[in-house]
C-alpha positions as CSV (number, residue, x, y, z in Angstrom):
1,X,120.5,-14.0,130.0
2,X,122.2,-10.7,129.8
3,X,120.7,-8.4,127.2
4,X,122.2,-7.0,124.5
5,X,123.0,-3.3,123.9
6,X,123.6,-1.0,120.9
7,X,123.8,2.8,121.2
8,X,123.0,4.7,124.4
9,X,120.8,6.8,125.3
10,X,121.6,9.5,128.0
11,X,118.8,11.6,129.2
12,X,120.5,14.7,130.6
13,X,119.1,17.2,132.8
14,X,120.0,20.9,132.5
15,X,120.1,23.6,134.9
16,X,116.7,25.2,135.4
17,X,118.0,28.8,135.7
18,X,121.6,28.7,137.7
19,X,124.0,27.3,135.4
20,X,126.2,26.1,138.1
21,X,123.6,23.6,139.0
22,X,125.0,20.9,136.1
23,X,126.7,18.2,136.9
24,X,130.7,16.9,136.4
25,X,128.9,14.1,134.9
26,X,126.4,15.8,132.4
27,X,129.1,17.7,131.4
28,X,130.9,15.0,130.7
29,X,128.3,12.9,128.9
30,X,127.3,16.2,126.5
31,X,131.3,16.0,125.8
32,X,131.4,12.2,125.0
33,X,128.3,11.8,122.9
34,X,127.8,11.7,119.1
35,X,124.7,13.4,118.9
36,X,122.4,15.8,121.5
37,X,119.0,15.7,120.8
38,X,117.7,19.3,122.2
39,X,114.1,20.7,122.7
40,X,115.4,24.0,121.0
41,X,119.2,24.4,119.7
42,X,120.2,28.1,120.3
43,X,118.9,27.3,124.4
44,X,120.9,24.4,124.3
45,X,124.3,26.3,122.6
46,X,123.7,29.5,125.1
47,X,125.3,26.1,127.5
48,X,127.3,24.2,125.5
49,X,128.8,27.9,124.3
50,X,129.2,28.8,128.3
51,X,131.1,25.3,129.1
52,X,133.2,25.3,126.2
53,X,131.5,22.2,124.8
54,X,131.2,21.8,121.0
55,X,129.0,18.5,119.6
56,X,126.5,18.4,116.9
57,X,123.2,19.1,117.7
58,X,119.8,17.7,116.3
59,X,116.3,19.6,116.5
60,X,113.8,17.0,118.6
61,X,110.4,19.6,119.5
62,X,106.4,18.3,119.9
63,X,106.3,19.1,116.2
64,X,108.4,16.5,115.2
65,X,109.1,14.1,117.8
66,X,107.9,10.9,116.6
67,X,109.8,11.2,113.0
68,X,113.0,12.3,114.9
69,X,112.5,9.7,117.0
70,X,112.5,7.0,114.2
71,X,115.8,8.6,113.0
72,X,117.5,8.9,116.2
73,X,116.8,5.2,116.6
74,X,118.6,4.3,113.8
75,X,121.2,6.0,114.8
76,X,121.3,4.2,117.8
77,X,121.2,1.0,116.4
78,X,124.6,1.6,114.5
79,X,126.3,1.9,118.2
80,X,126.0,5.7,118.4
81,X,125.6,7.7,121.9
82,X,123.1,10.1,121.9
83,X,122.3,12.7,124.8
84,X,118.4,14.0,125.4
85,X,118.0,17.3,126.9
86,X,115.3,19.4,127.1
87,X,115.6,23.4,127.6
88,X,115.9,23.6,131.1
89,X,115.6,20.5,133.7
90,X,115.0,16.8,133.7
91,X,113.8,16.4,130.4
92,X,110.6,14.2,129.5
93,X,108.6,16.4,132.7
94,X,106.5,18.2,130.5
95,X,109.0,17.9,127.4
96,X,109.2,15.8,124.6
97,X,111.5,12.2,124.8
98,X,108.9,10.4,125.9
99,X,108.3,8.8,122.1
100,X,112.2,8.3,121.9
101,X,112.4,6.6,125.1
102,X,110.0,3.8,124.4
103,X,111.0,2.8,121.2
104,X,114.3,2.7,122.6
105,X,112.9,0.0,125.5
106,X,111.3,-2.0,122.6
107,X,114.4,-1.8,120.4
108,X,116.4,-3.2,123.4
109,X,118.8,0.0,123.3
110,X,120.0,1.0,126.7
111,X,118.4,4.1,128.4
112,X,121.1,6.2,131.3
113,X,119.0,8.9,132.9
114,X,120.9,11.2,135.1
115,X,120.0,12.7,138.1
116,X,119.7,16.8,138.3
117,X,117.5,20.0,138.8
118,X,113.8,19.6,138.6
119,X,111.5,23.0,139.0
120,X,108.6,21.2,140.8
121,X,111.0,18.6,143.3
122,X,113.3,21.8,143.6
123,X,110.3,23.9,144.9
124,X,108.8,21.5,146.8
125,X,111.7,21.1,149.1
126,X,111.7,24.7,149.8
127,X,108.2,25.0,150.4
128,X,107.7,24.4,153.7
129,X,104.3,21.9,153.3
130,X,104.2,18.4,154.0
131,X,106.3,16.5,150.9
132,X,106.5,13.0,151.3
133,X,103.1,12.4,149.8
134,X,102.7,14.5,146.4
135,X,101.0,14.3,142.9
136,X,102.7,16.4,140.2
137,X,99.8,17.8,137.8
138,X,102.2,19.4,135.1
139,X,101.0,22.8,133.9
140,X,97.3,23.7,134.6
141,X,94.7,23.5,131.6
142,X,94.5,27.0,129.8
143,X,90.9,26.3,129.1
144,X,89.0,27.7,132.2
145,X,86.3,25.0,132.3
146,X,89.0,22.0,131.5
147,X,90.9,24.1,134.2
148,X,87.6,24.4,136.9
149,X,87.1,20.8,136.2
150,X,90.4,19.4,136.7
151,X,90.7,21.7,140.3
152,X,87.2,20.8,141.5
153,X,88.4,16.8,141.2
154,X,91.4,17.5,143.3
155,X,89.6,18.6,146.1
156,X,89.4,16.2,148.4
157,X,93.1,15.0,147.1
158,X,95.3,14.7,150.5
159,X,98.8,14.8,148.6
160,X,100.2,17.8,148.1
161,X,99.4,19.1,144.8
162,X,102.0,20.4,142.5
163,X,101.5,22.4,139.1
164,X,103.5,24.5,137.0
165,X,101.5,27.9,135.6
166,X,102.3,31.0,132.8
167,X,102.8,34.5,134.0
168,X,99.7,35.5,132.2
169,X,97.2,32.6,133.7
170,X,98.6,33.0,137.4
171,X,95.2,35.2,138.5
172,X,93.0,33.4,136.9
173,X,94.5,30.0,137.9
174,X,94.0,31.2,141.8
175,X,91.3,32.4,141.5
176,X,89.8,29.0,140.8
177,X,91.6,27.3,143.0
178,X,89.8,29.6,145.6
179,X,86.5,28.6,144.1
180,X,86.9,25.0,143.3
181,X,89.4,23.5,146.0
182,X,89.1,26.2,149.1
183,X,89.4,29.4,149.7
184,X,91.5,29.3,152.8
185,X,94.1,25.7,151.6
186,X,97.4,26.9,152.2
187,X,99.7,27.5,148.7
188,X,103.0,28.3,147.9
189,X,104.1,30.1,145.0
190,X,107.4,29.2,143.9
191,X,108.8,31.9,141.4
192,X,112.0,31.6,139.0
193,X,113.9,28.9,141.3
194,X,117.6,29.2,141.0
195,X,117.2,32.2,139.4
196,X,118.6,35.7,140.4
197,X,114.6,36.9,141.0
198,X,113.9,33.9,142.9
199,X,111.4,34.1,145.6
200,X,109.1,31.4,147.9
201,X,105.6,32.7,149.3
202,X,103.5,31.2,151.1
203,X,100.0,31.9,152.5
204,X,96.1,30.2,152.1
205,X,94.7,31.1,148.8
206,X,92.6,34.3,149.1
207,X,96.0,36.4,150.8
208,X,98.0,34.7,147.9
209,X,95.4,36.6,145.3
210,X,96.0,39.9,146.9
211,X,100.2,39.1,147.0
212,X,100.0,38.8,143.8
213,X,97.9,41.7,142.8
214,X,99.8,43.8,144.5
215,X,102.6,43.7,142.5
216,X,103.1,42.5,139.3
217,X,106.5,41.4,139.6
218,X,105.5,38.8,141.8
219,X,104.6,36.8,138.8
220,X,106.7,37.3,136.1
221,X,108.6,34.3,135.2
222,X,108.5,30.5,135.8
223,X,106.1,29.5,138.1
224,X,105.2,26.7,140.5
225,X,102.4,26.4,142.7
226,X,102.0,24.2,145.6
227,X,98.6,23.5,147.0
228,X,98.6,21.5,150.4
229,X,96.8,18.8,150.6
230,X,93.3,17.9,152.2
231,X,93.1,17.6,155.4
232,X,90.5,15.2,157.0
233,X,89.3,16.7,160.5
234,X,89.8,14.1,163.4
235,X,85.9,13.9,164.8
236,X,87.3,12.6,168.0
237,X,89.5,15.8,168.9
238,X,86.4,18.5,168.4
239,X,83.9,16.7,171.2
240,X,80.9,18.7,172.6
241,X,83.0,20.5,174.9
242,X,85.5,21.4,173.3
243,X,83.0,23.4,170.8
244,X,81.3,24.7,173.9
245,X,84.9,26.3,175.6
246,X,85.0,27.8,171.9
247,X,81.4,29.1,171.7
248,X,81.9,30.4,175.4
249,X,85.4,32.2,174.3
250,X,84.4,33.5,171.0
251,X,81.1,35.5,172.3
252,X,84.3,37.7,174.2
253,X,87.6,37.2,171.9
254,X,88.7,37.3,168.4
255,X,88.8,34.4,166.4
256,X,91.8,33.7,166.5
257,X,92.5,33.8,170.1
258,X,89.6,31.6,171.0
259,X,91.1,28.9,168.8
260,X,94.5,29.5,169.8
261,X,93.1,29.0,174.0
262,X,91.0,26.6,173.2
263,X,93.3,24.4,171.4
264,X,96.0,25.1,174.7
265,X,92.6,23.9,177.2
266,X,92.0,20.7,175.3
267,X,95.8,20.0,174.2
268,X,94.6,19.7,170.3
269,X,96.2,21.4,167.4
270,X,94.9,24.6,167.0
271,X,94.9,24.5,162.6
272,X,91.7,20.8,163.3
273,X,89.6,23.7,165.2
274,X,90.4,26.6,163.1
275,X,89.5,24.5,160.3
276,X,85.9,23.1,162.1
277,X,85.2,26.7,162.8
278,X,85.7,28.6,159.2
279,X,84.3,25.3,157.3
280,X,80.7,25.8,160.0
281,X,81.0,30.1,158.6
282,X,80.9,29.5,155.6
């Protein structure tokens, strides 16, 4: 039995910084519609204004979601089109729609999301750590002990990790990352993506820190991080002697060279050891 439909609801993503990034299609939609529910109007009309688009525009923030909903709805249910957008992005991620979206499901009103940019997907791509197995955490708790608590549980997590951050929480955030997950877990800081300042570094957590202090420029803006994953040490490659060539090595080389023979010696990858070896000096 084939359901039947009233309005329609779009959900729209907007470029995150690059406004080249929309679509033929979004463009088209934010043409056709009746209505564009947006996160904040003068964002959304620095667009519309750019693409020579002109539509009437509705208010729909956290503040008043849920009775903009209930009106949007009703609007809906007299066959009109309405498009969702959010200021920058797929909207619902960390913006409001979510409300909108389910009494749309239980109204029986048909729901068209489009595809487009998404900060966390788009940084993840570029950052250079293991992606096909993620959790996306959304922005990290402002309160440090919420923040310390919610860190601490996601140590052991093997996905890659992905959370969004504010310019003036970034130190702090690493910080305790550094203390609560591990001081030496490879992260990537992914700043104002598609933007003209745009920039992708990587490094383990305690050279992040001093990147970032460094210059402050290095975290001004819209901010990912990505946090790689645990990694679970295979017992089987690091047998007796394997630890004894690195014992024997390490009373005449560096570190790093020690790991880097033994790992050639014993055909193993060289980051299991490394691992082994800072985790026993700590």
């Amino acid at each position: 039995m084939n359901k039947f439909y009233i309005g329609i609801l779009y959900i729209v993503p907007t470029p995150i910084g690059n406004l080249s990034d929309i679509t033929y299609r979004a463009l088209e939609i934010l043409k056709d519609v009746h209505i564009i529910a947006a996160e904040n109007i003068r964002h959304t009309n620095i667009l519309l204004q750019h693409f020579n688009i002109k539509n009437h525009l509705i208010l729909m923030n956290k503040d008043n979601e849920k009775k903009q909903s209930d009106n949007l709805i009703k609007k809906l249910k007299k066959g009109k089109k309405i498009a969702l957008v959010s200021n920058a992005g797929t909207p619902i991620i960390n913006d409001p729609g979510s409300i909108l979206i389910k009494k749309c499901h239980i109204s029986n009103i048909k729901v068209i999301p489009l595809p487009g940019p998404c900060a966390a997907i788009t940084a993840l791509s570029a950052s250079g750590i293991t992606n096909n197995r993620f959790c996306y955490e959304g922005f990290l708790p402002s309160k440090k002990k919420t923040r310390c608590d919610l860190l601490y549980s996601l140590k052991e997590e093997t996905r890659t990790i992905i959370f969004y951050e504010s310019k003036y929480r970034i130190l702090e955030s690493i910080q305790d990352i550094i203390e609560q997950i591990d001081k030496n877990r490879h992260i990537v800081i992914a700043r104002e993506i598609t933007k003209k300042w745009e920039s992708i570094y990587g490094a383990k957590a305690t050279l992040i820190l001093q990147w970032l202090k460094e210059d402050k420029y290095r975290y001004k803006g819209e901010i990912v991080i990505i946090i790689d994953g645990f990694k679970k040490l295979k017992k089987n490659n690091l047998s007796k002697k394997i630890l004894d060539t690195f014992s024997m090595l390490r009373k005449f080389l560096s570190l790093k060279t020690s790991v880097l023979i033994t790992s050639q010696i014993h055909e193993i990858k060289k980051n299991n050891l490394y691992q082994y070896v800072i985790k026993k000096e700590e």
